[in-house]
RODO-250566 format. One record per residue: residue in three letters; z, y, x of N, C-alpha, C in turn; residue number from 1. Coordinates in steps of 0.001 Angstrom, whole numbers, always signed. Each point is the difference from the previous one (the first is absolute). Layout:
<nodes>
  code      n.z      n.y      n.x     ca.z     ca.y     ca.x      c.z      c.y      c.x  pos
   ALA        Z        Y        X        Z        Y        X        Z        Y        X  NUM
...
</nodes>
This chain:
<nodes>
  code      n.z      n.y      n.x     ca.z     ca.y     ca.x      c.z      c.y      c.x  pos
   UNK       +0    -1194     +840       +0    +1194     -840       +0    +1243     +874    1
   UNK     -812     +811     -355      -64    +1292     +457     +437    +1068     -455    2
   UNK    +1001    +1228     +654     +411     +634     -557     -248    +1700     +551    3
   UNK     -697     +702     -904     -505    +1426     +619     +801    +1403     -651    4
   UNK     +854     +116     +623     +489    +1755     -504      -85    +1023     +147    5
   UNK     -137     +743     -756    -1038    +1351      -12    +1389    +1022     -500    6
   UNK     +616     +920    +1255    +1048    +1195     -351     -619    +1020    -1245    7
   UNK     +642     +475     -908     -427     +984     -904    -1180    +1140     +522    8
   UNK     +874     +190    +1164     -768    +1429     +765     -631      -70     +957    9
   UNK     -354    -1507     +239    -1136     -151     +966    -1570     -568     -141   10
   UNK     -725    +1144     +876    -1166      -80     -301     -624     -462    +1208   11
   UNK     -608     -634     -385     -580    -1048    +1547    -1331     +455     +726   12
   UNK     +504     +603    +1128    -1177     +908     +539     +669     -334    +1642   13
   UNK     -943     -844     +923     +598     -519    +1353      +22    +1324     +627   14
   UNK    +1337     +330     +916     +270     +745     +789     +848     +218     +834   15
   UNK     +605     +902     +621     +818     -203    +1480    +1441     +170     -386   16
   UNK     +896    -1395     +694    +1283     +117     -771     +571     -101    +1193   17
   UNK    +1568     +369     +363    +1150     -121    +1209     +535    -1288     -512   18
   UNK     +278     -557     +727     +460    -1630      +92    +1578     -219     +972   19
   UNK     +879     +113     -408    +1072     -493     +225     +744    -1354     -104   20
   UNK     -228     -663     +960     +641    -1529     +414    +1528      +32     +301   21
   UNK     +815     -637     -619    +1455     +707     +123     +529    -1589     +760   22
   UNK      +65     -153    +1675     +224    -1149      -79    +1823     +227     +719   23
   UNK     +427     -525    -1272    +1401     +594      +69    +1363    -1601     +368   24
   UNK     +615     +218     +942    +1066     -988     +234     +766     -425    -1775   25
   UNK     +102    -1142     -160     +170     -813    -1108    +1440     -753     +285   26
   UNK    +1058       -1     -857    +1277    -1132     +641     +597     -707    -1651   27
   UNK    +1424     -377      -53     +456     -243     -686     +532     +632    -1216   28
   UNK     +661    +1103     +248     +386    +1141     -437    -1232     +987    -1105   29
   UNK      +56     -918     -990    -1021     +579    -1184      -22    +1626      -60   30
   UNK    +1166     +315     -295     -429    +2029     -102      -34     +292     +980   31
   UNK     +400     -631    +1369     -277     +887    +1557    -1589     -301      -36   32
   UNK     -851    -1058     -437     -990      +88       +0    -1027    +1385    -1033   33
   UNK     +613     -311     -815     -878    +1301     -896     +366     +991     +786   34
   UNK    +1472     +695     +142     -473    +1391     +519     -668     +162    +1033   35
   UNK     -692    -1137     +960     -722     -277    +1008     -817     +241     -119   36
   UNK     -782     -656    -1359    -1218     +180     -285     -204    +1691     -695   37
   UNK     +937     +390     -849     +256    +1281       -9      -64    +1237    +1015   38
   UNK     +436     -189    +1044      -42     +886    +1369    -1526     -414     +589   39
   UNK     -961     -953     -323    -1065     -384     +677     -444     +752     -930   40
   UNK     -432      -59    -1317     -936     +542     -812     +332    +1467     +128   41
   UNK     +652     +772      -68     +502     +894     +249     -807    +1049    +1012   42
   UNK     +262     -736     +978     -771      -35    +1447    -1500     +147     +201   43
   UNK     -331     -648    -1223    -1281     -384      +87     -587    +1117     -512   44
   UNK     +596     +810    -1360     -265     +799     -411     -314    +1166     +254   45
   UNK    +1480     +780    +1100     -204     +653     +228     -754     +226    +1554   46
   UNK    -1097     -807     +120     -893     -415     +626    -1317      -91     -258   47
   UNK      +65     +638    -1603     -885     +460     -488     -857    -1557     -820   48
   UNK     +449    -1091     +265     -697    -1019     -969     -103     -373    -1113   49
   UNK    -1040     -372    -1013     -223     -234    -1156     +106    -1247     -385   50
   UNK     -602    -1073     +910     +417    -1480     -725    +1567     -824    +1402   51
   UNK     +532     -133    -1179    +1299     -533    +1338     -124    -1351     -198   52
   UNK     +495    -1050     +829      +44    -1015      +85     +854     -669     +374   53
   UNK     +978    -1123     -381     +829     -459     +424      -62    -1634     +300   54
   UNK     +722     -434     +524      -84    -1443     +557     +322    -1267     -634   55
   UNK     -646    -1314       -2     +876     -966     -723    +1134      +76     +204   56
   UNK     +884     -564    -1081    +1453     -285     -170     +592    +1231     +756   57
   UNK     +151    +1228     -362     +441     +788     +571    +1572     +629     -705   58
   UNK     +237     -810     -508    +1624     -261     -733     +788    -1223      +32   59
   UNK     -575     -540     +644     +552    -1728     +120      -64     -100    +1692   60
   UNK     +321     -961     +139     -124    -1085    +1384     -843     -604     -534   61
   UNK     -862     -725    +1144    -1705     -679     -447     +460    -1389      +19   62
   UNK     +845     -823    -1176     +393    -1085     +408     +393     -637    -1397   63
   UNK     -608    -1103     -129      +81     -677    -1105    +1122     +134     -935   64
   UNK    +1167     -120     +972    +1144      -61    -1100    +1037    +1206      +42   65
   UNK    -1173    +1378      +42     +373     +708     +112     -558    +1055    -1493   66
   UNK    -1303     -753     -218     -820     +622    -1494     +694     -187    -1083   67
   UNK     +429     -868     -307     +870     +130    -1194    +1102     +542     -188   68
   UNK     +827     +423    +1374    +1280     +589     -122     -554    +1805      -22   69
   UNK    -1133     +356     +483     -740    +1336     +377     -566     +129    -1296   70
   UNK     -448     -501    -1214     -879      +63     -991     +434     +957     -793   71
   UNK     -796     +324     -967     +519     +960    -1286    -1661     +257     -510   72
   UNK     +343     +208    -1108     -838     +336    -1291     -779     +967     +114   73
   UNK    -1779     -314     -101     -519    +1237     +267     -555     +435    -1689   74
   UNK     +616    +1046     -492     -825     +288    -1156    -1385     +244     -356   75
   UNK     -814     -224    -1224    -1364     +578     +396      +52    +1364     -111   76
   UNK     +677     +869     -374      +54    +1411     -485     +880     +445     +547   77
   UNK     -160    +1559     +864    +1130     +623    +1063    +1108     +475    -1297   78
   UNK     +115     +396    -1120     +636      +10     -589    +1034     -916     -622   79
   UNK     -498     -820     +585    +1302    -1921     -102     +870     +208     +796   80
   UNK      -29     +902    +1435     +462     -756    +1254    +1704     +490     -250   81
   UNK    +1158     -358     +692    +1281     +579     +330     +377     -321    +1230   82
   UNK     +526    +1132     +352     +513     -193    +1342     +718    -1412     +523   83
   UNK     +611     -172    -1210    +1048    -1455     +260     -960    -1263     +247   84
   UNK     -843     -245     -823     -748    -1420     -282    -1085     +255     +772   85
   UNK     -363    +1343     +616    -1316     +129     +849     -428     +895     +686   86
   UNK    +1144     -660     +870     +111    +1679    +1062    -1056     -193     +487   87
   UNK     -654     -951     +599     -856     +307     +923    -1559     +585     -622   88
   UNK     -313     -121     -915     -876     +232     -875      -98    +1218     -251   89
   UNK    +1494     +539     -666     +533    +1404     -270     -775     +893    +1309   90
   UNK     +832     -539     +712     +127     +913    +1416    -2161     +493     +179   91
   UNK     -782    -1420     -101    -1431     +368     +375     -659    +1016    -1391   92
   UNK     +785     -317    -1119     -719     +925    -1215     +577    +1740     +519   93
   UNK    +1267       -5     +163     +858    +1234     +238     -887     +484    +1122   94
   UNK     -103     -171    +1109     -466     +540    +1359    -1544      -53       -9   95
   UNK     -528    -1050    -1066    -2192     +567      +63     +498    +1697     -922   96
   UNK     +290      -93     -917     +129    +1207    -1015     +620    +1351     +902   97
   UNK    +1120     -329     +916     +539    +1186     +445     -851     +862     +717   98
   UNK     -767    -1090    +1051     -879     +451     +562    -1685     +331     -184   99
   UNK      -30     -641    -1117    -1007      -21     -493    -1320     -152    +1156  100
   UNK     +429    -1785     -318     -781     -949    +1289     -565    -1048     -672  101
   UNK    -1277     -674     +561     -199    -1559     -534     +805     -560     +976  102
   UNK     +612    -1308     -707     +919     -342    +1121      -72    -1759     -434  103
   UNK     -835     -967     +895     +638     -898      -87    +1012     -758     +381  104
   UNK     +756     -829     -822    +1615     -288     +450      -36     -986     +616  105
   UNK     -907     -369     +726     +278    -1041     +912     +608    -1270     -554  106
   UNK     +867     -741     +367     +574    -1033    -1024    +1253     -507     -213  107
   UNK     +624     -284    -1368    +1450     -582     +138     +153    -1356     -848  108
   UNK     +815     -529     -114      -21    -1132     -643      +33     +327    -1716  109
   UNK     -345     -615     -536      -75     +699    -1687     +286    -1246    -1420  110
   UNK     +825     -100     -571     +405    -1009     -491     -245     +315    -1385  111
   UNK     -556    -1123     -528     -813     +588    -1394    +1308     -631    -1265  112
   UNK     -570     +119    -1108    +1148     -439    -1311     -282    -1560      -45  113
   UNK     -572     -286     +961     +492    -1814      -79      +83     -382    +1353  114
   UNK     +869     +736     +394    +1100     -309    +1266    -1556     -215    +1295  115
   UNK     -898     +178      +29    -1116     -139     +993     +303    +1188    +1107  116
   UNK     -323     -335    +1570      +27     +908     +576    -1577      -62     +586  117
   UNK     -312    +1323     +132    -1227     +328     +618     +698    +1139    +1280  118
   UNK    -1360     +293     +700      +36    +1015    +1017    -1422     +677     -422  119
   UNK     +394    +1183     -272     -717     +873     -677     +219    +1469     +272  120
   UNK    -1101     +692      +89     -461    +1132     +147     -182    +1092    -1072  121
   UNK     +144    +1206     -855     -165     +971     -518     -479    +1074     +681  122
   UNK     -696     +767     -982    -1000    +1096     +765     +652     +931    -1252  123
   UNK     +182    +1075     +494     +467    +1116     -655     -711    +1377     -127  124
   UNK     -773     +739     -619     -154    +1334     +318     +490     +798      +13  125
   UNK     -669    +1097     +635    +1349    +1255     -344     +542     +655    -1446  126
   UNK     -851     -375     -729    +1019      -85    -1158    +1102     -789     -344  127
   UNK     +339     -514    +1038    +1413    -1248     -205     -488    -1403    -1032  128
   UNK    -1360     -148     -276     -520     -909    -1154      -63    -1213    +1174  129
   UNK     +315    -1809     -526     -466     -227     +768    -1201     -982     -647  130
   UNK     -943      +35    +1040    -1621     +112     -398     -611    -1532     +505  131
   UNK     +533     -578     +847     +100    -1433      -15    +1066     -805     +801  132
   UNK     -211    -1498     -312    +1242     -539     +667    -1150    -1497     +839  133
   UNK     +635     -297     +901    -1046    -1316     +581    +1368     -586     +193  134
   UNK      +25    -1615     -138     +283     -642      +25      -55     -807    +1432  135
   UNK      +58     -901    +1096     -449     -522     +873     -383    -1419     -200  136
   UNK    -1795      +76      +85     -790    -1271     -692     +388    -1634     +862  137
   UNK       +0     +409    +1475     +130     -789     +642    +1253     -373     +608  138
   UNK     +701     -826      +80    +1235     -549     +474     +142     -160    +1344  139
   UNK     +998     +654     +722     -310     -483    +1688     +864    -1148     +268  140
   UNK    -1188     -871     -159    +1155    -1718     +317     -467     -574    +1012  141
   UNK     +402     +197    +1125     -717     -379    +1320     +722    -1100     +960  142
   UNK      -75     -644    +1076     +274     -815     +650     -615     -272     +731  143
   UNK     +432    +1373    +1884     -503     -340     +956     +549     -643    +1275  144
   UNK     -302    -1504     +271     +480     -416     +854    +1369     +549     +883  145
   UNK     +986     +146      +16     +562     +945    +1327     +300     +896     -151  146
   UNK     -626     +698     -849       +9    +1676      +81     +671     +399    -1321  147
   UNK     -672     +281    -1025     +605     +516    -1402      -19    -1272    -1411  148
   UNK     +647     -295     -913     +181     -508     -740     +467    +1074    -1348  149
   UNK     -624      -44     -696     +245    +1213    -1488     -760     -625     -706  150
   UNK     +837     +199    -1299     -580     -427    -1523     +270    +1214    -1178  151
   UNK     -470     +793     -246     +484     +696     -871     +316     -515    -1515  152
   UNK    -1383     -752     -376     +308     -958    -1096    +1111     -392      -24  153
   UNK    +1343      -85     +848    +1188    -1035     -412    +1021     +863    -1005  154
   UNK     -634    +1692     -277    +1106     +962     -701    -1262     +801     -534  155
   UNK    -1099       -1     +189     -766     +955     -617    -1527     -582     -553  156
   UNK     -503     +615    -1222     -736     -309     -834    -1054     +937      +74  157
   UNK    -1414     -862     +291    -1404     +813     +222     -731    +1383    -1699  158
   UNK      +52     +965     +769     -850     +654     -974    -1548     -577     -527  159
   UNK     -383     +351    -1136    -1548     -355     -364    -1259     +892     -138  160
   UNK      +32     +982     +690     -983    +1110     -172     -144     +763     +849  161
   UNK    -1145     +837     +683     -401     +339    +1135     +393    +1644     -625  162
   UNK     +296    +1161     +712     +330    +1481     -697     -899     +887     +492  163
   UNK     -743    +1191     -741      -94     +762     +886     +163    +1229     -842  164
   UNK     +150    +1179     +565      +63    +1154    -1191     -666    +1303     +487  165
   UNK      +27     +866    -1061    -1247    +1192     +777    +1127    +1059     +290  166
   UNK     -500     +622     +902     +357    +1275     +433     -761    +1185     -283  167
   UNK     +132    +1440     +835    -1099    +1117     -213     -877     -462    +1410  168
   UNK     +260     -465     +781     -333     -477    +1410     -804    -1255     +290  169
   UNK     +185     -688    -1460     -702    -1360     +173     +785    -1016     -477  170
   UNK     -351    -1091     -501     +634    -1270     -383     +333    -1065    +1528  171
   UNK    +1316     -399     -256     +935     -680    +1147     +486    -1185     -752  172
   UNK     -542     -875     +514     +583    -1291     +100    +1465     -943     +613  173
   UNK     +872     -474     -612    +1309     -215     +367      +78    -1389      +81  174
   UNK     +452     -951    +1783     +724    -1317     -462     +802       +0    +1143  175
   UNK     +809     -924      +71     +885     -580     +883      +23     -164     +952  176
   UNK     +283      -32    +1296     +213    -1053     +978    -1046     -820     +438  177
   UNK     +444    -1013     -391    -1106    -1530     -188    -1037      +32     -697  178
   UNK      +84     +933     -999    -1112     +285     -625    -1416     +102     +768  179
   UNK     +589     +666     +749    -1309     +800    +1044     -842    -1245     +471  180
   UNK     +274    -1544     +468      -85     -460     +828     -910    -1212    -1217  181
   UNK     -514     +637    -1501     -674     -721    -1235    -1303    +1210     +133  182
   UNK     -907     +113     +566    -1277     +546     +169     -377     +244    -1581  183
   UNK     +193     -739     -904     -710      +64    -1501     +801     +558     -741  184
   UNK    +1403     +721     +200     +485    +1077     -328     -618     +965      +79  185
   UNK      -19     +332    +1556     -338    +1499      +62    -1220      -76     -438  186
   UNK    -1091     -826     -109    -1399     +356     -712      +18     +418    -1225  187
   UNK     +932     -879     -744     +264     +466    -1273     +170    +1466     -163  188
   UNK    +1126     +753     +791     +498    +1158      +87     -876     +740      -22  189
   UNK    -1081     -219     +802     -696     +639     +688    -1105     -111    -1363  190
   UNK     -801     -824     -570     -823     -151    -1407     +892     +591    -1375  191
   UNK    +1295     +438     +606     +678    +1162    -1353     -169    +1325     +198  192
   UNK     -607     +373    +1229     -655    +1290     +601    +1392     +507    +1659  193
   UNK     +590     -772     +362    +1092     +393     +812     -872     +578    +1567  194
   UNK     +795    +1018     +164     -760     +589    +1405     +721      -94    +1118  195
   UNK    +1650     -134     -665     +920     -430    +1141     +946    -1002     -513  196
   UNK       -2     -730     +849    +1459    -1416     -544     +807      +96     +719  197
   UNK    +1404     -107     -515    +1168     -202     +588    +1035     -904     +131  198
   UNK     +198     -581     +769     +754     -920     +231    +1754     +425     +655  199
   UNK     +915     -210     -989    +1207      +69     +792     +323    -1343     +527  200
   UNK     +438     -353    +1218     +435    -1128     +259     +920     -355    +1333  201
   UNK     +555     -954     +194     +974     -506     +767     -319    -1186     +978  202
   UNK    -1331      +80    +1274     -485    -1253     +609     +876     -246    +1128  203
   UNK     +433     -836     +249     +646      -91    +1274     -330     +277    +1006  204
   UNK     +960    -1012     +809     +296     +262    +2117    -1238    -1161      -84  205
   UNK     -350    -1165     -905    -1463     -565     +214    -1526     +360      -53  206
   UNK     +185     +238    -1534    -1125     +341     -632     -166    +2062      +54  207
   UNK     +909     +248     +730     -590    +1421      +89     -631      -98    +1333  208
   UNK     +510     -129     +962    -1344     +581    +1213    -1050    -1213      +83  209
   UNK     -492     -879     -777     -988     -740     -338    -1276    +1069    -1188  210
   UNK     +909     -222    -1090     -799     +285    -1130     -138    +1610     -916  211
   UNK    +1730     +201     +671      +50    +1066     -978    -1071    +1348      +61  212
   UNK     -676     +575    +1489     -998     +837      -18    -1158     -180     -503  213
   UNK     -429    -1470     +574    -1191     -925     -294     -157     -118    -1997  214
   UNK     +735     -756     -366     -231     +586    -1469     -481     +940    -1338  215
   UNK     +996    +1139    +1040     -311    +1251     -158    -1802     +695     -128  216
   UNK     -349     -350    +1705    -1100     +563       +4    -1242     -943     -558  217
   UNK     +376    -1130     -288     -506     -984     -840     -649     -114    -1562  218
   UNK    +1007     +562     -497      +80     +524    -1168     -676    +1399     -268  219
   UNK     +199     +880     +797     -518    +1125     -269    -1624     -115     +169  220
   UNK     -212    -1054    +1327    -1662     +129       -6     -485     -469     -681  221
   UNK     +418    -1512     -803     -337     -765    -1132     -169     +854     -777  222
   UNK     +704    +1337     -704      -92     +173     -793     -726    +1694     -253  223
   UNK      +42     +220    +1519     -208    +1519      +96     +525     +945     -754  224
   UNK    +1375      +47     +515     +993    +1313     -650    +1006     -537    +1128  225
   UNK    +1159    +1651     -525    +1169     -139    +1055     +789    -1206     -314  226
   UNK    +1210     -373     +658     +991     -690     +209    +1184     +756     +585  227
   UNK    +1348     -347     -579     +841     +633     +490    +1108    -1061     -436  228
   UNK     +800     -137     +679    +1262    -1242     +605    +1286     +565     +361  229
   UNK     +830     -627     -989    +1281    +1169     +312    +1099     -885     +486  230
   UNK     +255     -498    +1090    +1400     -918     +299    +1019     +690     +297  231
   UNK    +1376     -809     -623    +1158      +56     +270     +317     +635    +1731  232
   UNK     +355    +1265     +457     +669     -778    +1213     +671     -867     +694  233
   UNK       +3     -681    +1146     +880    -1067     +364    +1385     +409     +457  234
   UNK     +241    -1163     -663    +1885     +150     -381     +524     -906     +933  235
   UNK     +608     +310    +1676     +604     -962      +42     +982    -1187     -193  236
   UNK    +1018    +1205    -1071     +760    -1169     -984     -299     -897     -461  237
   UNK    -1505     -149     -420     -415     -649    -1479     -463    -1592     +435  238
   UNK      -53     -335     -132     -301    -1872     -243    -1620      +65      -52  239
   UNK     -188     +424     -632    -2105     +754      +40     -138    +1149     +622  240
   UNK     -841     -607    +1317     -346    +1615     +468    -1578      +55      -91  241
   UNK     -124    +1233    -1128     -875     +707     -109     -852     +596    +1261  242
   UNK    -1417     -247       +0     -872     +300    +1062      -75    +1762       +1  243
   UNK     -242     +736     -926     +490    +1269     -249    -1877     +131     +561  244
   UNK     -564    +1150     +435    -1472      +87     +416     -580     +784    -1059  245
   UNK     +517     +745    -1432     -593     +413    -1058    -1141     +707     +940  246
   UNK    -1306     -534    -1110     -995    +1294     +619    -1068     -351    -1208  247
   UNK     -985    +1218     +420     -794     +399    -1022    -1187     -589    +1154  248
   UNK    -1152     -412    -1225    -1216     -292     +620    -1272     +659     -626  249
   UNK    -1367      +11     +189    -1010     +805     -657     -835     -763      +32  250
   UNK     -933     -338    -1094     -902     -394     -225     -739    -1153     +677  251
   UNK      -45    +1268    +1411     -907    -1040     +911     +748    -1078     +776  252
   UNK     +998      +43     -605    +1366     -644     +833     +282     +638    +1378  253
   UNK     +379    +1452     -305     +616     +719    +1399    +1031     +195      -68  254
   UNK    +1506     -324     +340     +616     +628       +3    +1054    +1342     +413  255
   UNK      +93     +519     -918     +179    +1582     -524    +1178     +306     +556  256
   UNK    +1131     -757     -294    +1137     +511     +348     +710    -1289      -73  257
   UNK    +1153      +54     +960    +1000    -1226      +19    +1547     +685    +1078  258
   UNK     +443    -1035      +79    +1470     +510     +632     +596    -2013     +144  259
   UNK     +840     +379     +791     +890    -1625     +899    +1193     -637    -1483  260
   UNK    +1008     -471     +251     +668     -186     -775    +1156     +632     -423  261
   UNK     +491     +858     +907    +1141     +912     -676     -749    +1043    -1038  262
   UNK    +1694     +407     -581     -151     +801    -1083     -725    +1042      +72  263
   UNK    -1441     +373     -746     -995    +1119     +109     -800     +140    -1541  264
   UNK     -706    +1207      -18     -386     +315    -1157    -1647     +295     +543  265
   UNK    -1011     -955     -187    -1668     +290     +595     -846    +1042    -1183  266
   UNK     -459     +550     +372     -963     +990     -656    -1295     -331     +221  267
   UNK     -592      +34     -896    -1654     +341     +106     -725     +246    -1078  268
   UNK     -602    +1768     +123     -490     +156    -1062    -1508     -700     -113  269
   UNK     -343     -512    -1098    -1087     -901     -680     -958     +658    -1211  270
   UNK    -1062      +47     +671    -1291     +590     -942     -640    -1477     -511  271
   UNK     +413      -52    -1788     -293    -1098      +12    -1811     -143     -496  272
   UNK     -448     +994       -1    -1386     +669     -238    -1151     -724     +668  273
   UNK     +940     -847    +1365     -865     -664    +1099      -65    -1119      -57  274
   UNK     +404     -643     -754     -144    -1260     -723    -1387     -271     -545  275
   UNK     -296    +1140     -509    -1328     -456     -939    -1109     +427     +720  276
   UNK       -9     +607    +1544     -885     +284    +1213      -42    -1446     +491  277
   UNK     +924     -691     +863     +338    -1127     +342     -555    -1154    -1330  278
   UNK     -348      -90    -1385      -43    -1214     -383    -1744     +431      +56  279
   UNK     -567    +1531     -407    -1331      -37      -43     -771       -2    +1158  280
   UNK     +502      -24    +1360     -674     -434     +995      -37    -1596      -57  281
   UNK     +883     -262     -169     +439    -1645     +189     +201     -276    -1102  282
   UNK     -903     -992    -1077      -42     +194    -1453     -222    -1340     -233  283
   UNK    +1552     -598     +574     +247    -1613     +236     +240     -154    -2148  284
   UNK     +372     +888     -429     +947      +76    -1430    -1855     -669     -769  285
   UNK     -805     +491     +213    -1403     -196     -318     -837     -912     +188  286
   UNK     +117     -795    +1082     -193    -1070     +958     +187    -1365       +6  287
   UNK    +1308     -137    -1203     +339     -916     -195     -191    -1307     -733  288
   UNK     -237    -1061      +51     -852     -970     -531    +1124     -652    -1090  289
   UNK     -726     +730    -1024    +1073     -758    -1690     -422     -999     -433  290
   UNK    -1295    -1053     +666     -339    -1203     +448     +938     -817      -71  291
   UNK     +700     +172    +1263      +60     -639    +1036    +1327      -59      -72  292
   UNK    +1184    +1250     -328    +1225     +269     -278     +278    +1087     -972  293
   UNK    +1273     -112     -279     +301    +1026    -1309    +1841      -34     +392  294
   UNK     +283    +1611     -173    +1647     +190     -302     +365     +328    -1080  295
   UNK     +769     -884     -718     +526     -226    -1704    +1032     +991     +646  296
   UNK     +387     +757    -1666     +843     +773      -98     -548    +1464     -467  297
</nodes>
């Protein structure tokens, strides 16, 4: 299932937006985390940026049996939310509106009315509305020899629908993590009109200096539009250490901007106008043999 949201007051005309990657230190301590993420967005702002971005699980510890104790209720309507049952939610509707920012929330654990937990994302405008929610399609259940062992499946439950929603700047595509690493996502995204996709996510001390750049610029050339990747900083407390590396990529798969793993906030402003230069030189979208293959959805 596909799911496309369109803000009241946005009119979809591709153009040049400030990009704020908030890749912010993450621990145990649920409200030391929000006002974290609070002092990052903040930051970001008065830095002059329009779309902010925040990191998987950026209210939790990245750890199985840590989502259900981190969870809470995401309403569909900013007018549901309370501070008590959803702070963390609260906190991303309160701070897109104050500042009057697109802001995606990166991700927290989200527990629905039949006790299900997901890890899920909300996009907010600056009207404090929020305008979509993604779910995370793919499960990171892995098992590498030696190195990392994770199942998320053992506490958390897969979303069913790919997101994307419009802006005044262009339509942006939203998934997960692992998501990134399902090629027939982002096509999808990308056949709902998306010019930039975003991925918040959490790859490790394995799979980050392997895959996590490589992906990136993977995706973007597959699909010709930006990419932008927002990780957790690495925590040496934490039991998961986050590869941290957020960066933005372009089209041609260059990348734009990046930073190491401590706590930092990456910028790069994005004309997303060049997307549709990049697909009509290279007019792979045209090219394609509906013969031979086809993407349902």
């Amino acid at each position: 299932m596909a799911t496309v949201a369109e803000a009241k007051t946005a009119t979809v005309k591709p153009g040049t937006v400030k990009l704020a990657l908030c890749q912010i230190l993450c621990g145990e301590d649920k409200k030391k985390n929000i006002e974290t993420a609070r002092s990052a967005v903040e930051g970001a702002c008065a830095n002059g940026a329009e779309l902010v971005i925040l990191p998987e699980c950026w209210n939790s510890p990245y750890d199985t049996s840590a989502f259900p104790v981190y969870c809470e209720p995401i309403p569909t309507a900013a007018a549901d939310l309370t501070e008590e049952l959803n702070p963390s939610t609260s906190f991303l509707v309160n701070i897109a509106k104050e500042k009057k920012i697109w802001l995606i929330g990166g991700s927290i654990p989200e527990k629905d009315q039949d006790g299900n937990v997901f890890n899920t994302c909300i996009i907010v405008n600056p009207d404090g509305e929020i305008v979509a929610k993604h779910r995370k399609v793919h499960l990171f259940d892995i098992d590498v020899p030696g190195k990392i062992t994770f199942k998320e499946s053992d506490t958390l439950s897969p979303g069913n629908s790919s997101t994307t929603f419009k802006t005044p700047y262009g339509t942006i595509g939203v998934a997960i993590c692992y998501d990134i690493r399902f090629p027939e996502l982002s096509m999808l995204m990308r056949s709902q009109g998306a010019s930039l996709l975003v991925f918040p996510g959490a790859f490790n001390m394995t799979t980050g200096p392997a895959h996590w750049e490589l992906l990136q610029r993977a995706r973007a050339v597959d699909n010709q539009c930006f990419v932008a990747a927002v990780s957790p900083a690495r925590n040496p407390e934490s039991s998961y250490q986050a590869w941290g590396h957020s960066t933005v990529v372009s089209p041609w798969g260059k990348v734009l901007a990046t930073t190491e793993h401590e706590p930092a906030t990456v910028y790069a402003e994005v004309d997303l106008s060049e997307v549709e230069e990049v697909r009509q030189g290279i007019p792979v979208s045209k090219q394609k043999r509906g013969d031979l293959y086809a993407l349902n959805g």
